[in-house]
C-alpha positions in Angstrom: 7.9 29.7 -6.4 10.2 26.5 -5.8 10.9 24.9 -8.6 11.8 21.3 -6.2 10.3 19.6 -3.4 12.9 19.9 -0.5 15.1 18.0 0.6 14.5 15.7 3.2 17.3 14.9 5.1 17.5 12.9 9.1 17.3 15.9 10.8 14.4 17.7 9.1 12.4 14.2 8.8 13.1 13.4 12.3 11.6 16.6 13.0 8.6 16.3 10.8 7.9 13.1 12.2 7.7 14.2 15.3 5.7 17.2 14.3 3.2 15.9 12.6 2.9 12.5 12.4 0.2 10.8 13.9 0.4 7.3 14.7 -2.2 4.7 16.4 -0.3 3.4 19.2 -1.4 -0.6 17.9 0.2 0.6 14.5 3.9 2.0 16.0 3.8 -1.5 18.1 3.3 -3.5 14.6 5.8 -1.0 12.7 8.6 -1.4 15.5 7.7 -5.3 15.7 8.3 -5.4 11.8 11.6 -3.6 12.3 13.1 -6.5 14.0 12.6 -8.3 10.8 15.4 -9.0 7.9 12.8 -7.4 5.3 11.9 -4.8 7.4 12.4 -2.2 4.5 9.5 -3.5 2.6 6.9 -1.7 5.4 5.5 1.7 4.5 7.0 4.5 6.5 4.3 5.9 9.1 4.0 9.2 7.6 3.0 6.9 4.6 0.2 5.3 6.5 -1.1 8.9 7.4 -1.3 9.8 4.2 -3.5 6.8 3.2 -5.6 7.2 6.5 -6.2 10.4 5.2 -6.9 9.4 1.5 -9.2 6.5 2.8 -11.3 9.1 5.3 -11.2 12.1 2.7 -12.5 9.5 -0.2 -15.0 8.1 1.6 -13.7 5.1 0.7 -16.3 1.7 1.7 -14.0 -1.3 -0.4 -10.2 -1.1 -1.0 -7.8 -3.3 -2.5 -4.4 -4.1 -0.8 -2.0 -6.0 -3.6 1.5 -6.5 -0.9 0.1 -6.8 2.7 3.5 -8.1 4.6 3.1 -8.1 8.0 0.0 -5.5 7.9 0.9 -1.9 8.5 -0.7 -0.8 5.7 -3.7 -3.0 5.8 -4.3 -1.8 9.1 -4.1 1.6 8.7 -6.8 1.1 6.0 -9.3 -1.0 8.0 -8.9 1.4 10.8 -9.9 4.5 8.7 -12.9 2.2 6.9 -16.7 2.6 7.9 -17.7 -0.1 10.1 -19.1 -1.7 7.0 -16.0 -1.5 5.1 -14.3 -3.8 3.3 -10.6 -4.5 2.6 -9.5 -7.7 0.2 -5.5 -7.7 1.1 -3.5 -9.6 -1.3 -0.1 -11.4 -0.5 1.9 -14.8 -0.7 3.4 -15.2 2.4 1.9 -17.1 5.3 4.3 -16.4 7.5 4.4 -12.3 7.4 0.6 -12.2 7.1 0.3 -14.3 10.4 2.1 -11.0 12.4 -0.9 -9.1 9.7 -3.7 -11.2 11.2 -2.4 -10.9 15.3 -2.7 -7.4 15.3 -5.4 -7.2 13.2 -7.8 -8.9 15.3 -5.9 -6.9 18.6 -7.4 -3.8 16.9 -10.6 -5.3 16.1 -10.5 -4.9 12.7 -10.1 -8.4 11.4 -13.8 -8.6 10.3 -13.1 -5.9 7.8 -10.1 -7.7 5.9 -10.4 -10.1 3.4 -6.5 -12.3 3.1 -6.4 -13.9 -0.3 -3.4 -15.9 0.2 -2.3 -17.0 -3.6 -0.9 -15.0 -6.4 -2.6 -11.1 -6.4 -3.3 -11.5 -9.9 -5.7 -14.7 -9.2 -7.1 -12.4 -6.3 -7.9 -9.7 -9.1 -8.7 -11.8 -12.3 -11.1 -13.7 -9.2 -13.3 -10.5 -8.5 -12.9 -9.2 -11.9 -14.6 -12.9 -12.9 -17.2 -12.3 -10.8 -18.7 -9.6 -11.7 -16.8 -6.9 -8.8 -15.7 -4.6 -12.1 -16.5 -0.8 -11.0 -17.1 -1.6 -7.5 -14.4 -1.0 -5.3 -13.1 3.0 -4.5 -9.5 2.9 -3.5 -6.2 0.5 -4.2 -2.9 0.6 -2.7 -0.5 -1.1 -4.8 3.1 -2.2 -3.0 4.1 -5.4 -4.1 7.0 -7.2 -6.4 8.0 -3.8 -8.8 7.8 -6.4 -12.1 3.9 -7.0 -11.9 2.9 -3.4 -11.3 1.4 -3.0 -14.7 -0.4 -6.3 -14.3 -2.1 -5.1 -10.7 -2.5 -1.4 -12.3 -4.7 -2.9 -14.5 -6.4 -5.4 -12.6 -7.1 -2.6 -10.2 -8.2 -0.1 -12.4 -11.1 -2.6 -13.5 -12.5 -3.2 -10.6 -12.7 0.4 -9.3 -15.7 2.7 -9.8 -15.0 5.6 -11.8 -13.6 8.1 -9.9 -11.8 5.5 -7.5 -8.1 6.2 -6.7 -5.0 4.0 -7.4 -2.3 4.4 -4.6 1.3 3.0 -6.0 4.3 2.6 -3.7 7.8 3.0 -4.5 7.3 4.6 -8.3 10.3 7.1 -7.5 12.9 4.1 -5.9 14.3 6.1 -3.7 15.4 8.2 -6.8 17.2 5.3 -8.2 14.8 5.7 -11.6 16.6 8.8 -12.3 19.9 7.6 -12.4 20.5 5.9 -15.8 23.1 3.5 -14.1 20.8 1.6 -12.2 19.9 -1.1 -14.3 18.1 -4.2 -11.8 15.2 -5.6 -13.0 13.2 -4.0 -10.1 14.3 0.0 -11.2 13.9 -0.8 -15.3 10.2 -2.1 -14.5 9.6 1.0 -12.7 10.8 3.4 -15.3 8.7 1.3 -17.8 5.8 1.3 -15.6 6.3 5.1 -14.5 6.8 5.8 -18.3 3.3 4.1 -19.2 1.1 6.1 -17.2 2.5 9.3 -18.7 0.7 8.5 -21.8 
């Protein structure tokens, strides 16, 4: 048995993406769109939004919550793999990336399932949390600003149904949390946050 997970370097993740990745063809339009942008980095990786197609259909999952919707891979990845009566609240500040969000959205015909809450995500959650939306959502992706990952941890964790599951982006930094060097403000919160759910 390995004791690691391999090693994925350009070659052999070139050929796994190619192998095995399955991507709508609306999705690889709004990724390669995205890539022309300066914060381009912040977009999940398409194997990425496989993975949550699959969590989403294998779940059964009817309401999600999106906390860091940039331009709307992710968010449509999700609505895509949603019931027709499914329901996405996607949380984010910026109205400028979420406009790209809302184009392709409605060009997949999906835009009926998406909630935008444009203001602070921990208004969006304290807000359904306040109304009485504890317990009833199944499934939360979490990729937003690495400081305030305990803040929509929690938030999220109260408004899902018990046995609901809590996606979080970015929790190994592309393995900057191992190296003790790396001391931003970004990579502590992480090791903090990465810490915290150990115990």
């Amino acid at each position: 048995m390995s004791r690691k997970t391999l090693s994925l370097d350009e070659r052999l993740n070139n050929y796994l993406f190619a192998a095995g990745v399955r991507e709508p063809e609306l999705a690889r339009t709004l990724r390669e769109e995205t890539a022309t942008h300066p914060e381009s980095n912040m977009q999940i990786a398409p194997e990425q939004g496989q993975f949550l197609d699959f969590l989403i259909r294998s779940l059964g999952v009817r309401r999600a919550i999106e906390v860091g919707t940039y331009t709307g891979y992710s968010a449509l990845i999700t609505a895509l793999a949603l019931p027709a009566d499914g329901e996405l609240i996607a949380c984010d500040i910026n109205a400028e990336w979420t406009a790209i969000a809302q184009r392709y959205w409605s060009q997949a015909g999906v835009a009926n399932r998406i909630q935008l809450h444009l203001r602070p995500a921990q208004e969006t959650l304290q807000a359904l949390i306040d109304s009485g939306q504890s317990g009833s959502f199944d499934f939360a992706f979490i990729d937003a600003d690495k400081t305030a990952y305990p803040a929509y941890f929690e938030g999220c964790l109260e408004l899902l149904r018990p046995g609901g599951v809590i996606a979080i982006d970015n929790t190994l930094w592309s393995g900057q949390v191992a190296d003790p060097a790396v001391t931003d403000p970004d990579t502590v919160a992480l090791r903090v946050f990465n810490t915290a759910r150990r115990s």
